[in-house]
N, C-alpha and C positions, 0 to 999 in steps of 0.2 A: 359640582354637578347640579343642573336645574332637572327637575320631573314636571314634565308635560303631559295629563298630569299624573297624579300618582297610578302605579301598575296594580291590578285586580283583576285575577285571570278570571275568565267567564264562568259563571256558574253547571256550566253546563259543558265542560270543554274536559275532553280527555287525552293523556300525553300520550305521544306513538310510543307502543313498546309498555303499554298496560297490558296486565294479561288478563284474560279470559277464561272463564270460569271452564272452561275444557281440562285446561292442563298448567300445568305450573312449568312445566320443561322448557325453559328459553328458545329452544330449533322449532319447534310445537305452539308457542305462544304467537294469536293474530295481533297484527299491529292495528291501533284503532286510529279511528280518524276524527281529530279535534275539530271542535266549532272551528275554529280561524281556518280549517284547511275546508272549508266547505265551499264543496264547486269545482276544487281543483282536478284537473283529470289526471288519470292516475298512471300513468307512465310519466309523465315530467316528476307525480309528485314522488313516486317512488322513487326516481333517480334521485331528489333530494334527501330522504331520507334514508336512502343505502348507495353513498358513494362510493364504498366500494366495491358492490358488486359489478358495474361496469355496465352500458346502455347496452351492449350487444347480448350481455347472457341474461339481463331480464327481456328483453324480445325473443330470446330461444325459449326462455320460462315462460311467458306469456303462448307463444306460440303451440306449446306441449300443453298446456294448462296446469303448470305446476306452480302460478298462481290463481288462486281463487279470491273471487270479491262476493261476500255474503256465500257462499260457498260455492259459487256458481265460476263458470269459466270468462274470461278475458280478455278483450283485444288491448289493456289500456287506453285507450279513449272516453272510455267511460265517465262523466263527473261524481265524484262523491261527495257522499251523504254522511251530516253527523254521526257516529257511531259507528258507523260499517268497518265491518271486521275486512282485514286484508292477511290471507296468508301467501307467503310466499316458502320458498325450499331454504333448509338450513342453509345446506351452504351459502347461500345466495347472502344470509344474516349472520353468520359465524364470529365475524370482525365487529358488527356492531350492536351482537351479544355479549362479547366476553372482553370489546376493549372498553374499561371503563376513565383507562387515562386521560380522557380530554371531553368526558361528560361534565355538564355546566357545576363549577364548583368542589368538583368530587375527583380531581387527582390532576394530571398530569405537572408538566415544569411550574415550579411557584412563581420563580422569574417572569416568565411568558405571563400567568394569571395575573401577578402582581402589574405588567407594563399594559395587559388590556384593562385592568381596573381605573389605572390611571390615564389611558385613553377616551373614556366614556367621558363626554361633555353631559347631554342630557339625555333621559329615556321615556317612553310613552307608552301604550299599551300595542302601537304600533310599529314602532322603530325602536333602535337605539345610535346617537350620534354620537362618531369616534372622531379624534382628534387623530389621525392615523401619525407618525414619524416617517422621516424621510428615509430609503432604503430597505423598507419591508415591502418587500411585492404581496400584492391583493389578491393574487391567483399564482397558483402553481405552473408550472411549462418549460422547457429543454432547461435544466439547468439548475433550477428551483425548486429547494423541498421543502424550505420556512416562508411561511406566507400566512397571510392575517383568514382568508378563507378556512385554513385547516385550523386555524387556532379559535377559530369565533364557540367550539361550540363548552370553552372556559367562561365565555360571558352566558352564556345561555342557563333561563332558570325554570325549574318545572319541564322539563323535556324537551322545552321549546328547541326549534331548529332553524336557528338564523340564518340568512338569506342575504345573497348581496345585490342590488338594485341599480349600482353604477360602480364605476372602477376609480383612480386614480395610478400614477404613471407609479412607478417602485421611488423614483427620484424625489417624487413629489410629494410633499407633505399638506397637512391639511385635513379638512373636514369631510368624515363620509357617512353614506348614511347604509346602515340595515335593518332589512325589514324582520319583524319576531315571528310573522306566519306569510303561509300562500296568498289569503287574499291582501294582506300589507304590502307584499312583493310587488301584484299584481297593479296594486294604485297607484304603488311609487313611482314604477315603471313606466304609465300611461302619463303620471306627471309630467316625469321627464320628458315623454315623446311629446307631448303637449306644449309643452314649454311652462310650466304654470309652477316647476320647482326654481327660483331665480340662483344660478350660480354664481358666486362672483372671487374672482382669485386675484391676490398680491402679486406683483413681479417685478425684480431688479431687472433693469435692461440695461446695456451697452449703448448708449446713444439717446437721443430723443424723437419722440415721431414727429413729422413733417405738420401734425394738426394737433390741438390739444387734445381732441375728443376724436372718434369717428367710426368707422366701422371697418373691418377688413374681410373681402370676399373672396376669397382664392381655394378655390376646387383641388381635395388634396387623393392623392393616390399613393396606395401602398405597392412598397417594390422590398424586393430581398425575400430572406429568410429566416428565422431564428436569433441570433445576434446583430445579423447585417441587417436585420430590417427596418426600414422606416418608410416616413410619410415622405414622398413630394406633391408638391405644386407642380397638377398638370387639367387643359383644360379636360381630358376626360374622366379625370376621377371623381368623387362624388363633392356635393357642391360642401361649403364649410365657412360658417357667420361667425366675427369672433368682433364684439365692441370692447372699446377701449378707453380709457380717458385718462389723460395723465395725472398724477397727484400733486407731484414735485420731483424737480431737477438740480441737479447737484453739478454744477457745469465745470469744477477744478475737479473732477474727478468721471465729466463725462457721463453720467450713470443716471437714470430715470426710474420714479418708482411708477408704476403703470397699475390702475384696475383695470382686469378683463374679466368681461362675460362672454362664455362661447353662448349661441345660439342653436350651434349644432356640436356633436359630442364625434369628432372625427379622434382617432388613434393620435397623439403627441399634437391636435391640432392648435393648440396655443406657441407649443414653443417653435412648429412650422413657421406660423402664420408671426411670430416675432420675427426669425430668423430672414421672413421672407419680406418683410416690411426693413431689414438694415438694420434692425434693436433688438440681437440674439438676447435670449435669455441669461445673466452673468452666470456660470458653471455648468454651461449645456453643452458638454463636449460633442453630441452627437449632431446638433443644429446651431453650434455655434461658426457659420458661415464665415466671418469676416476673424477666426482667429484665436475669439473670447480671449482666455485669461496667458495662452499661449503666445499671446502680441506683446511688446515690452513695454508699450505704455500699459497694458491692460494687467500686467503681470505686476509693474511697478505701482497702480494702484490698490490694488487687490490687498496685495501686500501692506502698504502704508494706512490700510482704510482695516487691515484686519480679516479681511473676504477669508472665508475657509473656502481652499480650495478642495474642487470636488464636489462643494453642495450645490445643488441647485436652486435658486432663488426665487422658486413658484411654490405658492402656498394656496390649498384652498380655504381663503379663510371666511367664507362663511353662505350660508343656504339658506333662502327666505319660501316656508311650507306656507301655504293659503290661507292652514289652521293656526298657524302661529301670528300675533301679533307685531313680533321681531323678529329680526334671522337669528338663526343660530350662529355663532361663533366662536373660530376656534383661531386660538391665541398663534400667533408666528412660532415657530422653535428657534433656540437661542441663536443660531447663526444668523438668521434672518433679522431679528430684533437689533440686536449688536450694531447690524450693518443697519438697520434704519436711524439706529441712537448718533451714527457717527455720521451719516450721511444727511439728514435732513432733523439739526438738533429742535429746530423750530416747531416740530411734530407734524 
């Protein structure tokens, strides 16, 4: 693990969930507001730091004024200020008073602790970069109760309450990034929307592109719901840039290793935007158009080359920040590697 550079909380910075010289009764104790959350307004920021009380019953709490800021009443819009005390109603806190199993270092699954400690690539006073594993979804939703969102707050140190800034697919493995406060969030975010964080992802593909480099422009729309859901390519959905340039071709086995850069961050829009260019991604059973590993030459390779079926073969391996001098990167997982060591021995 690299530290960029090393971590030194501010002098001046308080963890939410200090108590105040009022009362020592956890339902009774205001939560305070650290330097790094300064600015933030405070119904987003509350939602981040009491997930479970739910967006709808803190706007019935706001609404009633059974929160106060600096003891005063509330619309949440508010921005806040170092120090300002925030109370809210116990129950509203109850869960995230009394459960301390996945406070940063101090209980929950060892397992889980132990596989995010060995996720962490580098850390800063701003972020921290994870090497994510392929098959851990990043957010919760129909189906989903282990995801790396509910687990972040085992890396978290000093109260901190980590934040997530961009996603990757459950399939997809790779490099991500989160932020350690509100206004870290806040930059990362605007990066992204700026373009100014450069992504760039590994990919096996079925085929080779028509150019060695170039760019592909196809407007993707989301249709379905739930499991059925995905992206198509259609001219009304929203527009989606994704560059590409080949590495190397492996032509007795058909297979291409590809860099891509998306330009824009549309839902599965890499393995669309393969799928729809003729060079599915190898193991993308959902956008694998022409077949993937179901075709018998594709099956018969797979096989004789070692391909784990089922994985996916997009990796994000690595994110170039404006303040770093290099990108970050994050190492292939071993299906990926295997299949490079066998497919292109050349390097």
């Amino acid at each position: 693990m690299t530290d960029y550079p090393p971590v030194l909380p501010p002098a001046d910075s308080a963890s939410v969930g200090d108590s105040a010289p009022e009362s020592d009764k956890p339902g009774l104790r205001p939560m305070v507001v650290a330097a790094a959350d300064r600015g933030a307004r405070l119904l987003p920021w509350l939602r981040q730091q009491l997930p479970q009380a739910g967006f709808s019953n803190l706007n019935k709490a706001l609404r009633s004024g059974q929160i106060r800021l600096d003891g005063k009443r509330c619309d949440g819009k508010e921005r806040l200020e170092v120090g300002q005390l925030v109370r809210v109603p116990p129950f509203l806190r109850v869960a995230t008073d009394t459960d301390t199993s996945h406070e940063g270092g101090g209980g929950g699954n060892p397992r889980d602790a132990a596989m995010l400690a060995n996720m962490v690539i580098a850390r800063s006073a701003e972020w921290v970069a994870l090497n994510k594993p392929a098959g851990l979804a990043v957010q919760g939703g129909q189906g989903v109760s282990r995801h790396l969102d509910g687990l972040l707050p085992l890396l978290a140190e000093g109260g901190e309450k980590l934040r997530l800034v961009h996603r990757l697919d459950k399939e997809t493995s790779g490099l991500l990034l989160v932020a350690r406060h509100v206004g870290a969030a806040s930059a990362l975010a605007e990066g992204f929307r700026q373009h100014q964080l450069l992504k760039t992802y590994w990919a096996l593909v079925w085929g080779r592109p028509t150019r060695a480099e170039g760019s592909w422009r196809a407007p993707l729309e989301k249709r379905g719901t739930g499991p059925d859901q995905r992206m198509v390519v259609d001219a009304a959905g929203q527009d989606a840039i994704t560059h590409y340039r080949l590495l190397a071709y492996n032509q007795a086995a058909n297979i291409s290793w590809l860099q891509l850069q998306p330009h824009t961050g549309r839902m599965h829009q890499l393995r669309v935007h393969c799928s729809d260019a003729g060079i599915p991604i190898v193991g993308d059973s959902k956008y694998g158009a022409v077949g993937d590993m179901a075709a018998p030459n594709r099956a018969l390779a797979g096989r004789s080359l070692g391909l784990s079926r089922g994985h996916l073969y997009l990796h994000a391996y690595s994110l170039q920040l404006p303040e770093l001098p290099a990108p970050l990167v994050a190492p292939p997982p071993a299906p990926f590697t295997n299949a490079l060591r066998l497919l292109f021995p050349e390097g």
